[in-house]
C-alpha positions as CSV (number, residue, x, y, z in Angstrom):
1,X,12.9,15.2,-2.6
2,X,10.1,14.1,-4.6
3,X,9.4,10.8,-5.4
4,X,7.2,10.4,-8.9
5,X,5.2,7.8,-10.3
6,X,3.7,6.8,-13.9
7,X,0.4,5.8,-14.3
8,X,-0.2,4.5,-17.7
9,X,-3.8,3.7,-18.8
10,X,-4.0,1.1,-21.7
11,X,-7.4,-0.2,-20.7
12,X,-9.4,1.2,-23.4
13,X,-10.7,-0.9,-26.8
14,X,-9.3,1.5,-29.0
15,X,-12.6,0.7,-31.8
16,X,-11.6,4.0,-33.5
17,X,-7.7,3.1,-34.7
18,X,-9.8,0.6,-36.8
19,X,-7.6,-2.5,-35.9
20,X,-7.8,-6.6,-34.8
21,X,-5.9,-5.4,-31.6
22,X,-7.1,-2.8,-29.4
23,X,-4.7,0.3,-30.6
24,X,-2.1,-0.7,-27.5
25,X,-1.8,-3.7,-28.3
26,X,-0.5,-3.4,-31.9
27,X,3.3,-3.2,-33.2
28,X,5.6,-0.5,-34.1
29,X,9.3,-1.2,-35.5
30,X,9.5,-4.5,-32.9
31,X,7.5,-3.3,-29.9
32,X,3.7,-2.8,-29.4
33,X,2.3,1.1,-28.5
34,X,2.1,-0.3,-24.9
35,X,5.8,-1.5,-24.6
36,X,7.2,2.0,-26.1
37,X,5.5,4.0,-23.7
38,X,6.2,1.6,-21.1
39,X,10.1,1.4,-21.9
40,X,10.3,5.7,-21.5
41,X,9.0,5.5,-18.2
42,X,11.0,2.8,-17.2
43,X,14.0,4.3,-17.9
44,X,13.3,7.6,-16.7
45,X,15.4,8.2,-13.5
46,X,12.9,10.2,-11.7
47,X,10.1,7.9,-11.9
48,X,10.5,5.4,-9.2
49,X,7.1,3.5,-10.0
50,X,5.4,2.4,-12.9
51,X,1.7,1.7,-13.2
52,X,-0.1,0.5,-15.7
53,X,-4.2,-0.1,-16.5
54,X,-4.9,-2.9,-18.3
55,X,-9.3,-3.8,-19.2
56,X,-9.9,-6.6,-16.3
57,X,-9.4,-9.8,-18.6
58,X,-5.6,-8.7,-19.4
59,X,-4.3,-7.9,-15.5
60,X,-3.2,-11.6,-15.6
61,X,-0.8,-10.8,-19.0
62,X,0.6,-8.2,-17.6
63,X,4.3,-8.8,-17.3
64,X,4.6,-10.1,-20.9
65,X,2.1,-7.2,-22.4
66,X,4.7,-4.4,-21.0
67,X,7.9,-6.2,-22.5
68,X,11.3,-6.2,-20.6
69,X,11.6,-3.5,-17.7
70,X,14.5,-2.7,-15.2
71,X,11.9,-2.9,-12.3
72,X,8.8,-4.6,-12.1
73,X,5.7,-3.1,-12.9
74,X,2.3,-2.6,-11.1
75,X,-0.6,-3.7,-13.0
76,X,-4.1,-2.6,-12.5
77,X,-7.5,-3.4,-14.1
78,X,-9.2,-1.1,-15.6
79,X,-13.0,0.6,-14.7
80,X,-16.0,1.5,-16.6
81,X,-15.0,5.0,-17.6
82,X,-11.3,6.1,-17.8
83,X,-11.5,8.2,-14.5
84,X,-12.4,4.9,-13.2
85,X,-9.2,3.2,-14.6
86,X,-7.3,6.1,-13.0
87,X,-8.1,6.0,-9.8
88,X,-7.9,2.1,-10.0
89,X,-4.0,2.9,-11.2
90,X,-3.8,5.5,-8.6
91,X,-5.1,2.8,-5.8
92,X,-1.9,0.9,-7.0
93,X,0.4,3.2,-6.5
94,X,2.8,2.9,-3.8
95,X,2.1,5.3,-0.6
96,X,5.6,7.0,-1.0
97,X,4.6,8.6,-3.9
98,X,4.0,12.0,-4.0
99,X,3.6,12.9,-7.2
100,X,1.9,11.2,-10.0
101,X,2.0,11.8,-14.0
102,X,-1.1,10.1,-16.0
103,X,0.0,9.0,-19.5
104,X,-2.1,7.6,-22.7
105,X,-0.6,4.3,-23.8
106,X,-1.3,5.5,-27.2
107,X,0.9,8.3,-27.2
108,X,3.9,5.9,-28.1
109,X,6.5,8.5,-29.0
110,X,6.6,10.1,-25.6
111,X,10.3,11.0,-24.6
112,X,12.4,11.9,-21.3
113,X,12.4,15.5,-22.3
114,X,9.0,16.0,-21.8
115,X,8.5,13.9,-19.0
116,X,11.1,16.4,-17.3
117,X,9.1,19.2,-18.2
118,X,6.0,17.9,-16.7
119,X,8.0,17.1,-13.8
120,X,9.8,20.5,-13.2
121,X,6.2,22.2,-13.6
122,X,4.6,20.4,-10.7
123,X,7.5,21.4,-8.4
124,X,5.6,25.1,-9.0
125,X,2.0,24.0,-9.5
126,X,-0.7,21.4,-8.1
127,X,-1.0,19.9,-11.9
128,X,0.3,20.7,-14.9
129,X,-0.7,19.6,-18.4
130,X,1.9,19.7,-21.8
131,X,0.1,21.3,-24.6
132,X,1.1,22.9,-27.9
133,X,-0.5,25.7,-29.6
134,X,-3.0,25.1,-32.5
135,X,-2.1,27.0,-35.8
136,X,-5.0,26.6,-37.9
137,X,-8.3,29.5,-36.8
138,X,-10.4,27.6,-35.0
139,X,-14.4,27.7,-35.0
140,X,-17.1,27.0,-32.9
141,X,-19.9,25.3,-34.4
142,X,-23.2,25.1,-34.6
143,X,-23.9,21.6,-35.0
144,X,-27.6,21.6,-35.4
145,X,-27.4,24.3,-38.2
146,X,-23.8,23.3,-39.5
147,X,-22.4,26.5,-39.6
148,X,-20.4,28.8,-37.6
149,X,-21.5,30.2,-34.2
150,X,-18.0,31.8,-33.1
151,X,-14.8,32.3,-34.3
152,X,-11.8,31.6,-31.2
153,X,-8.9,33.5,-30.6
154,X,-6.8,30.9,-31.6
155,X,-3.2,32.1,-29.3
156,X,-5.8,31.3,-26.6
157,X,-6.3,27.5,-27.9
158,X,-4.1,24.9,-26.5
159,X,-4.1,20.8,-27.6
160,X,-3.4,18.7,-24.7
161,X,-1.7,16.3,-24.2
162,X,-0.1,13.6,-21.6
163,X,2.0,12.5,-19.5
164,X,-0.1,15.1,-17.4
165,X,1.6,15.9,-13.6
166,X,-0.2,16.1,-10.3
167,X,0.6,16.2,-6.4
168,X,-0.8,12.9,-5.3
169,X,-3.3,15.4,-3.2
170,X,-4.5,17.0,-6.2
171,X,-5.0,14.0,-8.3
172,X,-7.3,12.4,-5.3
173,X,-9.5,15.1,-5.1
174,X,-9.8,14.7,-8.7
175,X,-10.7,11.6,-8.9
176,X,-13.0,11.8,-5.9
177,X,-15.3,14.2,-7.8
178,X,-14.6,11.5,-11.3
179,X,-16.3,9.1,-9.2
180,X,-19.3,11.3,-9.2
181,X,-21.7,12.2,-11.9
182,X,-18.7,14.4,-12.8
183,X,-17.3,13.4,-16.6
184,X,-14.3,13.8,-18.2
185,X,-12.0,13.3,-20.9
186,X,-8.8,13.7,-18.9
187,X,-7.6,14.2,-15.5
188,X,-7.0,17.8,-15.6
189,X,-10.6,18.7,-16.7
190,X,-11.4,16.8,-13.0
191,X,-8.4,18.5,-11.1
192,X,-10.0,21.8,-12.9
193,X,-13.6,20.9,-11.3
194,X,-12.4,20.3,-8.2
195,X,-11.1,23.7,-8.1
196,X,-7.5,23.9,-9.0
197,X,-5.5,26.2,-11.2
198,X,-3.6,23.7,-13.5
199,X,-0.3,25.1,-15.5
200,X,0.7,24.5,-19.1
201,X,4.4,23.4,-19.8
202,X,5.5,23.2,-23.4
203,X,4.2,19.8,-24.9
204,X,6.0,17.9,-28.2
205,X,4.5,17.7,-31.6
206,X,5.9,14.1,-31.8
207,X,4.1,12.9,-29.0
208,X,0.9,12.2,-31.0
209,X,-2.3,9.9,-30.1
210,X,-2.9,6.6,-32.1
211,X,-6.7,7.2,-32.1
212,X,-7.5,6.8,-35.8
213,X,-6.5,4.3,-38.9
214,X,-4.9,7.7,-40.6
215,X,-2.9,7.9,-37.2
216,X,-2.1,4.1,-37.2
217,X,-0.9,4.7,-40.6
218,X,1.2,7.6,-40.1
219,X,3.0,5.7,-36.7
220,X,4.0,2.7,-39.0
221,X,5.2,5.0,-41.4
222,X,7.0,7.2,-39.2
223,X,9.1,4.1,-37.2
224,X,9.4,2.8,-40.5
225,X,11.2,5.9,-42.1
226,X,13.9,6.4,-39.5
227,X,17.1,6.1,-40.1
228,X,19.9,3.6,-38.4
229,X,23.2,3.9,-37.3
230,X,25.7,1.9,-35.9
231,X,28.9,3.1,-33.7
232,X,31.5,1.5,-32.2
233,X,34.0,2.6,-29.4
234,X,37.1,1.0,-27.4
235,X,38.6,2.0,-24.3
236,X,41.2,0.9,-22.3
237,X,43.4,1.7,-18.9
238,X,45.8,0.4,-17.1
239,X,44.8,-0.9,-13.5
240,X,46.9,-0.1,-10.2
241,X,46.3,0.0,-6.6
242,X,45.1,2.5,-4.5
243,X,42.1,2.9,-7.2
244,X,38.5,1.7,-7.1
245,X,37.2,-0.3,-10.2
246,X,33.8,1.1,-10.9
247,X,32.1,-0.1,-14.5
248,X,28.3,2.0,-15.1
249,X,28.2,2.4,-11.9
250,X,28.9,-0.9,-10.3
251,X,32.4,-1.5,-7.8
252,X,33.9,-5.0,-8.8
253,X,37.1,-3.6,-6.4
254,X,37.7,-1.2,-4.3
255,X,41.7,-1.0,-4.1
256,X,42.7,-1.8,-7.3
257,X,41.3,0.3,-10.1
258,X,42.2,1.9,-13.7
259,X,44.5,5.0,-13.8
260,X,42.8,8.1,-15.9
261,X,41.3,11.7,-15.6
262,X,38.2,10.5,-15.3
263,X,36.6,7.1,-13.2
264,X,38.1,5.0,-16.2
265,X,35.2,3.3,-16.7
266,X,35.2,1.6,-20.0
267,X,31.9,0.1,-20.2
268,X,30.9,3.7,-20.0
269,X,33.4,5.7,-21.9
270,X,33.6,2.8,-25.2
271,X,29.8,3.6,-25.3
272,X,30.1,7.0,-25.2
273,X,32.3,6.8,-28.2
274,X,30.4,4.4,-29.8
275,X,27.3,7.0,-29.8
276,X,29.8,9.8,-30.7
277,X,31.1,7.7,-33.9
278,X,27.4,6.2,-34.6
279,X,26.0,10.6,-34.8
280,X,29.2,11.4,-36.3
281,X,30.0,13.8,-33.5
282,X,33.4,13.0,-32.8
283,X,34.8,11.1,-30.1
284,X,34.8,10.9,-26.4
285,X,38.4,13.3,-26.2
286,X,36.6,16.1,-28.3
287,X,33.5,15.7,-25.8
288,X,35.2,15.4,-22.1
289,X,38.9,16.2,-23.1
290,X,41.1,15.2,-20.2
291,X,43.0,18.2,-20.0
292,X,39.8,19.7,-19.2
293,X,39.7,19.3,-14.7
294,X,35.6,19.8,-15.3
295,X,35.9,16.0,-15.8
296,X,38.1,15.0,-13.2
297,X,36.9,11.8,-11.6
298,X,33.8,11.9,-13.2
299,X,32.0,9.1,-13.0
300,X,31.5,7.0,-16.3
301,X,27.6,7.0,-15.3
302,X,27.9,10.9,-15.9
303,X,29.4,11.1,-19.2
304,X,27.5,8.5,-20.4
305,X,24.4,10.7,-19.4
306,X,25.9,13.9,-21.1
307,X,26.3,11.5,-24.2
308,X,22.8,10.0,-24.4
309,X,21.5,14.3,-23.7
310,X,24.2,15.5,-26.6
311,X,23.0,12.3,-29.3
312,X,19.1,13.2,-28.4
313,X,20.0,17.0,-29.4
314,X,21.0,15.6,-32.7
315,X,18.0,13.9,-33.5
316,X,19.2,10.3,-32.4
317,X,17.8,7.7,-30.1
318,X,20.0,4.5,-29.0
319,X,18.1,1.0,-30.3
320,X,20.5,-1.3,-28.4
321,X,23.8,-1.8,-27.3
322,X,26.3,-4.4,-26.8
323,X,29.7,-4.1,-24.5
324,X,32.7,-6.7,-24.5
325,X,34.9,-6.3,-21.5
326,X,38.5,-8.0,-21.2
327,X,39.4,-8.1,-17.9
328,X,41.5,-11.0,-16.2
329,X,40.1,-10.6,-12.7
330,X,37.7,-10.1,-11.1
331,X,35.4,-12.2,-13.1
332,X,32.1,-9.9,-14.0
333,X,29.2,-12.6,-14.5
334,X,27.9,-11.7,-11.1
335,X,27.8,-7.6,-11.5
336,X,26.7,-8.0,-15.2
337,X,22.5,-7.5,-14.2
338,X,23.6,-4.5,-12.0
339,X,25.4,-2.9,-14.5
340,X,23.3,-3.9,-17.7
341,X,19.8,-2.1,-15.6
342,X,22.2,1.2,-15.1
343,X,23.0,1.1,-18.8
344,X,19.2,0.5,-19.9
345,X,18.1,3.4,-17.8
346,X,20.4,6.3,-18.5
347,X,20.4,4.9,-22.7
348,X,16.9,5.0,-22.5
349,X,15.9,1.5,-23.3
350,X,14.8,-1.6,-22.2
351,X,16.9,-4.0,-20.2
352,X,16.8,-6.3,-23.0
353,X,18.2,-3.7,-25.6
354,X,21.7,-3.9,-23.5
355,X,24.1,-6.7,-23.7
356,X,27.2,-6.6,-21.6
357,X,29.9,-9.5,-21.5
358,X,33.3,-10.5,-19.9
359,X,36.1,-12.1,-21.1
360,X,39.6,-12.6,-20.4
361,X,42.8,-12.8,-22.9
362,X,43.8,-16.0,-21.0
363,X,47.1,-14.5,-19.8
364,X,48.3,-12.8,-22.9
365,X,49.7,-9.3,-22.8
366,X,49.4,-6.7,-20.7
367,X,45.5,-7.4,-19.8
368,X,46.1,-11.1,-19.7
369,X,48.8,-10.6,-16.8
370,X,46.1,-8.4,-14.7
371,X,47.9,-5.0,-16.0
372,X,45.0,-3.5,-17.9
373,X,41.4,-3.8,-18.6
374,X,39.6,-3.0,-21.8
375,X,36.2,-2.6,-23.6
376,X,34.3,-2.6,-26.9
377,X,31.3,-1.7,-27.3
378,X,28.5,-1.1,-30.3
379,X,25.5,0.8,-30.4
380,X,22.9,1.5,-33.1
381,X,20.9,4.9,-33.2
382,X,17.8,5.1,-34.6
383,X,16.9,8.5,-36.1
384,X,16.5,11.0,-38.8
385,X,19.5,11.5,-40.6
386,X,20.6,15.3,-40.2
387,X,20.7,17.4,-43.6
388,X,23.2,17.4,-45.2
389,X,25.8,21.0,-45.0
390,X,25.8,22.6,-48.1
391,X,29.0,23.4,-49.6
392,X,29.6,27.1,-50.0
């Protein structure tokens, strides 16, 4: 099985974005261009380290420049030339990785989806890159006599962009010939020098590049425009021996447990709704009915990821969350980290952006006497709004 990592260069002093702060460095909606892109990786579950450049007088700032992650970053400084800043990041990166994706820190509105696709192409290539297609006729120019010296087939013109995927081999030979006279503008044009075939897999027209004060612009605005939505969801089981209690995840006992089709895992399955209620995509019964035996002890994990894949097909994206659970015993202070981190990385977001508590309803009915266990939960989505059916 592979093991993947992210480097993430954010060394650069992005002049051109026309701004106090270097482009990765300035905020979006509550987080900077760095921390977004940090956050996607960091909740990926494939990618098991994250590395990230940082220009030499930053290293130090590291922890607080990335924000809030479920594991602990590496951070790097960064060289002359970005090849340079790459292969210091590569440097970084831990030995048992074997394959390595290169992202721009100022492509902020990277997503999961598209780090899977760069993922599944590598499994069939040395490197692949995500582009899109251009759609405009594109021209070769003269620039001494401003005019026109070709005109390019354009289905033969591709945009890259990043994350862009390599096997840790491929990506050292690469940036063996970067550190000669060899330039480049990305690490595919090296991997391409050095003599490799690299493969296209489909890229994302969201996934733009902050490189301009029209790009800026149109970032702010775009963060700025989305719609929110808030959900909320219950759940609730009775508990009885011979079961395991497992919340996101996490086993607080292993003989005495809720009764249900599923796990019975409220944390997960009052989130689930919640994100159901907050898209207005029903609830978690039209989703993973229980007369269905496809969801037979599924795990609450599981659902939860179906949920967070079914929301994201809708156009939505989960801000934060926040679960209440009432439970008598056992108490839950000491699993709450645990489960809050498995939370964070199937939603998608930061460990911050996930709030789980326990509390107890100090003997009263049938969860105060041990008999039951129950959750709420709330979620916002952040999004734009689907259209609106017409009426016939």
């Amino acid at each position: 099985m592979m093991r993947a990592g992210a480097i993430i260069v954010a060394a650069g002093r992005g002049d051109r974005a026309g701004a106090a702060l270097p482009k990765q460095f300035i905020e979006l909606g509550g987080r900077t261009v760095l921390q977004r892109s940090v956050e996607v990786f960091d909740a990926h579950p494939a990618i098991q380290a994250v590395v990230i450049v940082l220009a030499p007088g930053r290293v130090a700032d590291g922890p607080a420049l990335a924000g809030a992650t479920t594991r602990p970053c590496i951070f790097a400084e960064g060289g002359d030339r970005r090849q340079d800043s790459v292969a210091n990041g590569l440097a970084a990166m831990p030995k048992d990785v074997d394959v390595v994706l290169v992202h721009d820190a100022a492509r902020p509105f990277v997503d999961g989806a598209l780090i899977d696709r760069v993922l599944g192409g590598v499994v069939n290539a040395a490197a692949v890159v995500p582009a899109i297609p251009v759609r405009d006729t594109v021209k070769r120019v003269n620039l001494e006599r401003r005019s026109v010296a070709a005109t390019l087939p354009r289905e033969e013109i591709w945009l890259a962009q990043t994350p862009q995927g390599f096997r840790r081999g491929v990506l050292e030979a690469a940036i063996a010939l970067g550190k000669t006279d060899v330039v480049a503008t990305d690490e595919a044009a090296l991997a391409e020098a050095a003599g490799h075939e690299v493969g296209i897999v489909q890229g994302d027209e969201a996934n733009m590049k902050i490189t301009t004060p029209a790009d800026l612009e149109a970032a702010k605005g775009r963060v700025q425009s989305r719609t929110l939505r808030v959900g909320t969801g219950y759940d609730l089981h009775q508990l009885v021996d011979g079961r395991p209690l497992v919340l996101a995840g996490v086993t607080l006992s292993p003989d005495r447990g809720p009764i249900g089709h599923s796990d019975g895992d409220v944390v997960c399955h009052a989130l689930a709704d919640a994100m159901f209620g907050a898209a207005g995509a029903g609830d978690i019964g039209k989703h993973f009915p229980n007369t269905d035996p496809a969801w037979k002890d599924a795990p609450g994990l599981e659902l939860l990821t179906r949920a967070t894949a079914l929301i994201e097909s809708l156009g939505w994206t989960t801000s934060n969350a926040d679960v209440t659970v009432i439970l008598e015993k056992p108490k839950l202070s000491s699993a709450t980290p645990e489960i809050r981190a498995h939370l964070a990385r199937v939603l998608g977001v930061p460990v911050d952006s996930v709030s789980v508590k326990g509390k107890t309803n100090e003997g009263l009915d049938a969860i105060g006497k041990g008999e039951a266990i129950a959750a709420h939960a709330i979620v916002m989505l952040v999004g734009a709004a689907p259209k609106a059916e017409s009426g016939a």
